[in-house]
N, C-alpha and C positions, 0 to 999 in steps of 0.2 A: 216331512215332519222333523221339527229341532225338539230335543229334550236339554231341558238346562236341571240341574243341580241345584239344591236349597238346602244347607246345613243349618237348621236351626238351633238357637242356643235355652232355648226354655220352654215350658211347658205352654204356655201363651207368649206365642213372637207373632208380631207383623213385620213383615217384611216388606221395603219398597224392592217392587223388580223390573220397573219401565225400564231401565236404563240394558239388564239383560233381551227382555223383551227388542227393545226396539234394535239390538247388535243380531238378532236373529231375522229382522225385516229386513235389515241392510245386508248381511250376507246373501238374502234371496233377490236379492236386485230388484224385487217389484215394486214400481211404482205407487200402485193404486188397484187398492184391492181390502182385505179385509184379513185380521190374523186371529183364528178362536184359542186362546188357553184353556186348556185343559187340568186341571187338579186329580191323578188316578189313586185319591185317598179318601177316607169315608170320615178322618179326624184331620183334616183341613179343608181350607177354603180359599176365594178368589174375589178382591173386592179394589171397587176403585173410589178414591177418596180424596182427602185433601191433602197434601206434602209441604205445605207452608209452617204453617204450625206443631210442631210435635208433639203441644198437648192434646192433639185429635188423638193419638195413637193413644198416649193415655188415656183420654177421655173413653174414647172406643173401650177399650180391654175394662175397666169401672162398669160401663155400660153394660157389655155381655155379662161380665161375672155377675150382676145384678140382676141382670132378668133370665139366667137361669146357671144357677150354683155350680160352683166343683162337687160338693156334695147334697146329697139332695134325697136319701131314700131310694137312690136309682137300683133295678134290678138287674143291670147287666155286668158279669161277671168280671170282666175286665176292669172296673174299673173307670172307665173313660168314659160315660154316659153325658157329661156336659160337652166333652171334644165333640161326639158325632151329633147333637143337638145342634151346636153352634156352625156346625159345619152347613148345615143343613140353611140357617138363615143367611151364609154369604154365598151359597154356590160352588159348586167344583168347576164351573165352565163360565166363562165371560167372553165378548166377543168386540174387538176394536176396530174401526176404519182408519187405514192406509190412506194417505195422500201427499205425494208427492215423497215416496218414501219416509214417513213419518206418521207414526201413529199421530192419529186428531184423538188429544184430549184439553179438555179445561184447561185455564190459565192454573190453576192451583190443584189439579185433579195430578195421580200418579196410581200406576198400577201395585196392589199390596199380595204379596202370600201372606196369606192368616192361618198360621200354626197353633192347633190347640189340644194338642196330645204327643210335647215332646219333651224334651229336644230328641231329635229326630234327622236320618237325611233324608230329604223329598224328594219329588221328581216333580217339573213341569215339563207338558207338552203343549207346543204351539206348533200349529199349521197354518200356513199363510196361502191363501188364496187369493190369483189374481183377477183382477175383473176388467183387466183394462190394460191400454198401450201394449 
């Protein structure tokens, strides 16, 4: 298992991290096989999206704060009741296929940390399994 590093710089940050991601596939020499991310946070997430445009990323973060608040009447003490919401709609865990040492994703698709209780430093974990050669 690799753990990569994620400083993020605000309270809602998307992060692209394919480029981390895939320096962790190549280190492991496998070919072909499959890599799970892991997120070990209850106030982030793991989400795959589009990297052409970068008003998706805007758009996105409009999107969430709209369908559920920074503030909101929420009862949890801390504070951060739309972070572990939100977290909740992208997932701590995604899973990618290897081929030919190279994650397969979309022509416009890239892997994001979605930060929504920070700034903050994160951890990802990725385990890459081989399934072949």
């Amino acid at each position: 298992m690799d753990t990569i590093n994620i400083p993020t710089k605000a309270r809602f940050d998307i992060i692209n991290i394919t480029s981390q991601i895939q320096s962790c596939i190549t280190k492991s020499n496998i070919k072909s096989g499959i890599a799970v991310i892991f997120i070990p946070h209850t106030t982030a997430g793991i989400s795959i999206n589009e990297n052409a445009d970068p008003d998706v990323v805007y758009d996105l973060k409009n999107i969430f704060n709209d369908m559920i608040p920074e503030h909101n009447n929420y009862r949890h003490s801390e504070g951060n009741s739309q972070a572990h919401a939100l977290s909740t709609l992208t997932s701590p865990s995604l899973t990618v296929i290897i081929e030919n040492g190279k994650i397969v994703l979309g022509t416009w698709q890239n892997i994001y940390f979605m930060e929504y209780d920070g700034p903050r430093n994160r951890k990802v974990h990725i385990q890459i399994i081989n399934t072949g050669e």
